[in-house]
C-alpha positions, -999 to 999 in steps of 0.1 A, spaced: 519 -414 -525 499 -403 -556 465 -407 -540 481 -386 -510 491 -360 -532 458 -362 -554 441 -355 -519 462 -324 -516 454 -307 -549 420 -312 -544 422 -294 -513 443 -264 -524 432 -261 -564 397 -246 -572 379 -275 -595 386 -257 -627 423 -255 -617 425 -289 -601 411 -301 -632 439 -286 -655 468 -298 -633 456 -333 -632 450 -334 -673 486 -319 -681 502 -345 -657 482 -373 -668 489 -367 -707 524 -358 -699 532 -388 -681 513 -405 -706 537 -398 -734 565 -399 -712 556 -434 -708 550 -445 -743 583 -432 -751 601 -449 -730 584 -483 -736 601 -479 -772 633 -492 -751 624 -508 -720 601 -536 -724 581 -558 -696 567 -589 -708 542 -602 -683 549 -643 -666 522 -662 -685 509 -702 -670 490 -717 -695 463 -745 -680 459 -772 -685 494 -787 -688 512 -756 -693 493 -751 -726 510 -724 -753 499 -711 -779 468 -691 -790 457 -669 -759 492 -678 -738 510 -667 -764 496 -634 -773 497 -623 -736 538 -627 -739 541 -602 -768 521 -575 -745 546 -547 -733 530 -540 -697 550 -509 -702 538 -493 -731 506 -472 -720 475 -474 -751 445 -448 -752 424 -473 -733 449 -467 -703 442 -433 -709 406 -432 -712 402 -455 -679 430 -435 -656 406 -404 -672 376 -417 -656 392 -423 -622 394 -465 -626 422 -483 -614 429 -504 -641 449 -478 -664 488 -467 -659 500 -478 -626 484 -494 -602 474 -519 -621 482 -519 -661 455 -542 -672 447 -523 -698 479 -528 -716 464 -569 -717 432 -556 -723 442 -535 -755 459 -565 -770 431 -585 -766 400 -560 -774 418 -533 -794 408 -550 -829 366 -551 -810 363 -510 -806 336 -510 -829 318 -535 -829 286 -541 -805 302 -560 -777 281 -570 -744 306 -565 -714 301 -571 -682 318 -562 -649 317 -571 -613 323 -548 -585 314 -509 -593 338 -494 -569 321 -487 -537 326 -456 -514 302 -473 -487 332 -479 -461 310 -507 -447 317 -532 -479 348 -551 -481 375 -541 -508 356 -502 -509 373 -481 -527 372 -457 -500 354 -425 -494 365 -404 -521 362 -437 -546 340 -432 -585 318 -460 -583 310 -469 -619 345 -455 -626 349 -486 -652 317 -489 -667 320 -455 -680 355 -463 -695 343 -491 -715 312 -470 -725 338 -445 -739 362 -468 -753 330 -490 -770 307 -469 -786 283 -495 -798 286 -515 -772 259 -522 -737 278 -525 -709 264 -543 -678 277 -539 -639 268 -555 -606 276 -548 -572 262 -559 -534 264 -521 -525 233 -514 -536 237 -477 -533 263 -480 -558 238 -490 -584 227 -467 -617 214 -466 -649 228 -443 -678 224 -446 -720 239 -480 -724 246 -488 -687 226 -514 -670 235 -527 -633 217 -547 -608 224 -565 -573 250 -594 -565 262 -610 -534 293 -630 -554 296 -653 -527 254 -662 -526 250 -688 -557 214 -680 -561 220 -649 -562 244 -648 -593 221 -671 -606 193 -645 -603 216 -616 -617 222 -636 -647 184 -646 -652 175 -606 -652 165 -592 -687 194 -580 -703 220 -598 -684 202 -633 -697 220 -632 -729 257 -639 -736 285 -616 -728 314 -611 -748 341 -602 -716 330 -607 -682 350 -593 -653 352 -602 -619 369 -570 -601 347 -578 -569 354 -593 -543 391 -601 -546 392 -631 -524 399 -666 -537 363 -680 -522 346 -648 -544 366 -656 -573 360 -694 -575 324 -688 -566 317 -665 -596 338 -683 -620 318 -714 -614 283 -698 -615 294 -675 -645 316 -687 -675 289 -708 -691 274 -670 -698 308 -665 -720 299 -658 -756 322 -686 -778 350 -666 -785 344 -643 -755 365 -635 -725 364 -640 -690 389 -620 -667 397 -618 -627 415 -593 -620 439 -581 -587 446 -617 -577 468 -615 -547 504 -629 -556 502 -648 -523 475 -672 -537 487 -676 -566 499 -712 -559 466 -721 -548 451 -704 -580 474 -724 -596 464 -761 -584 426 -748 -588 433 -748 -623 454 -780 -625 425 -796 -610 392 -811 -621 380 -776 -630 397 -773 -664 381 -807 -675 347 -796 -664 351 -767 -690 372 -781 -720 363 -754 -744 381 -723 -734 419 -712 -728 436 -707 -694 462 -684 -687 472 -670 -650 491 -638 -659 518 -617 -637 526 -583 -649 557 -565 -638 547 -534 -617 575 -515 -600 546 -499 -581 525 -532 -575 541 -565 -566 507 -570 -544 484 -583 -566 491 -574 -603 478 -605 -615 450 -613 -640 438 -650 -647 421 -647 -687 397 -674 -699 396 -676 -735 363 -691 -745 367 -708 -780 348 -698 -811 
């Protein structure tokens, strides 16, 4: 319904005005929604791996109010990404567990730049803002590079602290090549996978990637569909946890009222 009526006001409303409505809404459902999180709280459904592990990462993730909306919400839902208010309010985990980093000069990574191209799986369809999240954390990290790739390659681009290159996620070589490029080459501090979105993608990545996790870095995959969440779950109660002793697990479910789908984040914590 909200990308409906977004549709429509872009149709009636001049830009100028268009603009104006959707700046007053956002900032007034913005407050409207910190408010209210002073009384209603949502704590998201945290597995810790392996053997139910608590503590350190686990346990920060189940003091985060999914509820209560941060500036870095705001800032992403500003720049048309997915990942802010409602949808999908990752950015509620992600404040908790970058908020303290604003400053300092992070390398941050992210898969999938939001294709328009209607012939790529998981687009985000015609009237999508590829690079819609780059440009968030560019705003939100002001010393920081941040780093994208996609297999659209006409969703590629360069800007003042943006770098992005080519990736099939499911092609091993060619991660392997993204990752040997210069810049990419060196350690990141968060790497997200907000690609593909299938289990095969996910695993794929995840395999060919977290060894290019900073130590004390952090790896998330985001929009995991609740219906594989089992088999997410045996993934990481298998020998993959033991092949990478050093880090945290923690498969995360946020309450959504507007998202039962696939409001689910798996965070790797990689130890310091």
């Amino acid at each position: 319904m909200k990308r409906e009526l977004d549709l429509l006001l872009r149709r009636k409303l001049s830009p100028r005005a268009y603009k104006t409505a959707i700046t007053y809404w956002r900032y007034r459902l913005f407050w409207q929604q910190r408010a209210a999180a002073r009384f209603v709280k949502r704590r998201p459904r945290v597995d810790g791996f392996p053997d139910g592990r608590t503590g350190g990462l686990v346990d920060r993730l189940h003091g985060v109010n999914v509820l209560a909306p941060t500036p870095m919400c705001l800032a992403m839902h500003w720049q048309g990404s997915d990942k802010s208010l409602w949808r999908h309010n990752y950015t509620t985990i992600y404040d908790a567990l970058l908020g303290n980093s604003r400053d300092k000069p992070l390398r941050i990574f992210e898969l999938g730049l939001g294709s328009n191209n209607l012939e790529f799986a998981f687009n985000m369809g015609a009237d999508g803002v590829p690079g819609a999240s780059l440009r968030g954390w560019k705003e939100l990290f002001p010393n920081a590079r941040i780093f994208g790739a996609d297999i659209d390659r006409g969703a590629l681009f360069q800007e003042d602290r943006i770098q992005t290159s080519y990736c099939d996620q499911l092609d091993k070589i060619a991660i392997r090549q993204m990752w040997s490029q210069p810049g990419f080459s060196d350690e990141m501090d968060v790497i997200i996978d907000d690609g593909l979105h299938t289990f095969e993608g996910n695993t794929v990545f995840l395999n060919e990637s977290l060894g290019h996790l900073r130590p004390g870095g952090t790896y998330v995959v985001k929009d995991i569909a609740t219906t594989t969440l089992t088999q997410w779950r045996d993934f990481l109660a298998s020998d993959f946890t033991p092949r990478f002793p050093k880090y945290e697990y923690a498969l995360a479910q946020l309450p959504n009222a507007f998202n039962r789908r696939d409001n689910n984040l798996l965070l790797i914590r990689s130890q310091a």
